[in-house]
C-alpha positions in Angstrom: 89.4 -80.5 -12.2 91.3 -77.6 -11.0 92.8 -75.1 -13.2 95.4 -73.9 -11.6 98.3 -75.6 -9.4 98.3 -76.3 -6.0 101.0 -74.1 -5.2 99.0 -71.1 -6.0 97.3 -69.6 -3.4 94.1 -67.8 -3.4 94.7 -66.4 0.0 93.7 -68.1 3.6 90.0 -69.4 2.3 91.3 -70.9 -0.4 92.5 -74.3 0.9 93.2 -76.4 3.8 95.3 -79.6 3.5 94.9 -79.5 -0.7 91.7 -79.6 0.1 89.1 -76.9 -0.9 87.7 -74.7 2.1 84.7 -74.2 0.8 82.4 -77.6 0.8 84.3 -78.0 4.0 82.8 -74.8 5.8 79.0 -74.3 4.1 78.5 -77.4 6.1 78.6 -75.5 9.2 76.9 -73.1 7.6 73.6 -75.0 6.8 73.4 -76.2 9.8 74.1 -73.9 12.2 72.2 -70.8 10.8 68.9 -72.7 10.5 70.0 -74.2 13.8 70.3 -70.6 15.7 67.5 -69.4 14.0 65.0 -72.1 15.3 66.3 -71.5 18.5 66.0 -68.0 18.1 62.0 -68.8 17.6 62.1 -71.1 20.9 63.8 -68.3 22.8 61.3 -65.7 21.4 58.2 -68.1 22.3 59.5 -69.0 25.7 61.6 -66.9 27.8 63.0 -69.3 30.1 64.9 -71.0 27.4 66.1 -67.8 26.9 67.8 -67.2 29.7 68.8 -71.2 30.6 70.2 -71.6 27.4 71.0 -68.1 25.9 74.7 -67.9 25.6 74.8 -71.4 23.9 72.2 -70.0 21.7 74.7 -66.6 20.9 77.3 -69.2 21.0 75.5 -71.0 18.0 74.6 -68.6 16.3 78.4 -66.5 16.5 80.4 -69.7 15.1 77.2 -70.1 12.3 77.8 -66.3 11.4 81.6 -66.4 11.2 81.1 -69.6 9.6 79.0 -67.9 6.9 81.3 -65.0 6.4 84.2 -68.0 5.7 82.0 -69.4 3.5 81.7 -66.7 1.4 84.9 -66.2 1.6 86.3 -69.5 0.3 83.5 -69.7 -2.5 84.9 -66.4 -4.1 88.6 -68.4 -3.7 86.9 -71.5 -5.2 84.8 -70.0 -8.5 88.7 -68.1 -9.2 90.5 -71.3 -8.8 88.0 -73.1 -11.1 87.5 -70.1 -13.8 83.7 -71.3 -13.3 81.1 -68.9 -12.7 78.1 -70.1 -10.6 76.3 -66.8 -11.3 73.0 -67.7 -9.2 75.0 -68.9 -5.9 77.7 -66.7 -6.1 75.0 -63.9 -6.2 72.9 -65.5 -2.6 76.1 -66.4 -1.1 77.4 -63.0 -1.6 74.4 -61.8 0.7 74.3 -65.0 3.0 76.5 -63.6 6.3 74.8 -60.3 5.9 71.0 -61.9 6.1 72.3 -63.8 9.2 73.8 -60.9 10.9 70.3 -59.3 12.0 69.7 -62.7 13.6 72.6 -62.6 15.6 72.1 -59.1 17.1 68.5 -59.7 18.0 69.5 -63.1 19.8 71.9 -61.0 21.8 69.1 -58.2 22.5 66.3 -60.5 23.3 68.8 -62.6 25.6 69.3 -59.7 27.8 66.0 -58.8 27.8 65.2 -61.9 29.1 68.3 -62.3 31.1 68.3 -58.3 33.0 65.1 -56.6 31.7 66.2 -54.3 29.9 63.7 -53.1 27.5 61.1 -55.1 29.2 58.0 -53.9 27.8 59.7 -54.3 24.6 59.8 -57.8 25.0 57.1 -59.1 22.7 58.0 -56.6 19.6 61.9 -57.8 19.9 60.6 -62.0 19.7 58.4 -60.7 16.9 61.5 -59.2 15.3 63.4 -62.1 16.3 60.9 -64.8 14.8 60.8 -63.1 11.6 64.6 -62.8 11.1 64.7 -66.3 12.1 62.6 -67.6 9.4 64.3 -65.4 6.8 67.8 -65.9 7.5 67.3 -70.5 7.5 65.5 -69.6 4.4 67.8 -67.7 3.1 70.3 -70.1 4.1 68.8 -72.5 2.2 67.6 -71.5 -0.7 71.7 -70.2 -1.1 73.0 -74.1 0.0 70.3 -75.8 -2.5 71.3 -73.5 -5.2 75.0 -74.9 -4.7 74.2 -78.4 -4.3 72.3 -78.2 -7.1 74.8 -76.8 -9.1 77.2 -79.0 -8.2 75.3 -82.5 -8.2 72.6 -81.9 -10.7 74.5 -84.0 -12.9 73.4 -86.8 -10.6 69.8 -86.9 -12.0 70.9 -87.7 -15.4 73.3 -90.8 -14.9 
């Protein structure tokens, strides 16, 4: 139930067509982040997916990290439109877009270094790098999305 009218506004991330932003976006969220991130490891492992599929890669990975920065976003807008605190998500989600950011940057680097070689004898440190933010930003990822869905269907377990 939502506490306040519809005709407040909690700002651009609040809603879109009555409808919450929120559940709307984290969808993107969970699925592109992890997405990026294990292509990230498939870039790092193998550089000629690297440079064949690179900028789809960035291009992933950009619309999962503006996604996650929306998302974020629209759950602030959400917990003060419902006067309900979520303290254990709000507190990961807060974090989410900043974990993911790392990701993002080292895609780009190890891209052109696969693309121009630049920093070639850097190569294998950067897919090291790369492999480990990869695995901590989809877990990251989800451990924040599980922590929502759980607070938001664990009611399910008990009908």
């Amino acid at each position: 139930m939502i506490s306040r009218s519809e005709t407040e506004t909690g700002g651009i991330f609040d809603l879109v067509l009555g409808l919450p932003v929120h559940p709307l976006i984290v969808h993107a969220v969970v699925v592109l982040v992890p997405l990026a991130a294990l292509a990230a490891i498939a870039m790092a492992v193998k550089p000629s997916i690297s440079r064949k599929y690179g900028l789809v890669i960035i291009g992933i990975a950009v619309i999962g990290q503006i996604s996650s920065f929306i998302a974020k976003s629209s759950g602030e807008a959400l917990e003060e439109r419902m006067g309900v605190e979520l303290e254990r998500h709000a507190e990961l989600g807060e974090l989410a877009p900043i974990t993911s950011l790392p990701l993002l940057g080292l895609i780009v680097l190890l891209y052109r270094i696969d693309k121009s070689g630049f920093l070639k004898n850097l190569r294998t440190a950067v897919a090291i790098v790369v492999t480990a933010a990869a695995i901590f930003a989809a877990g990251y990822i989800a451990i924040t999305g599980h922590s929502g869905a759980e607070a938001v269907w664990s009611w399910v377990k008990d009908l």
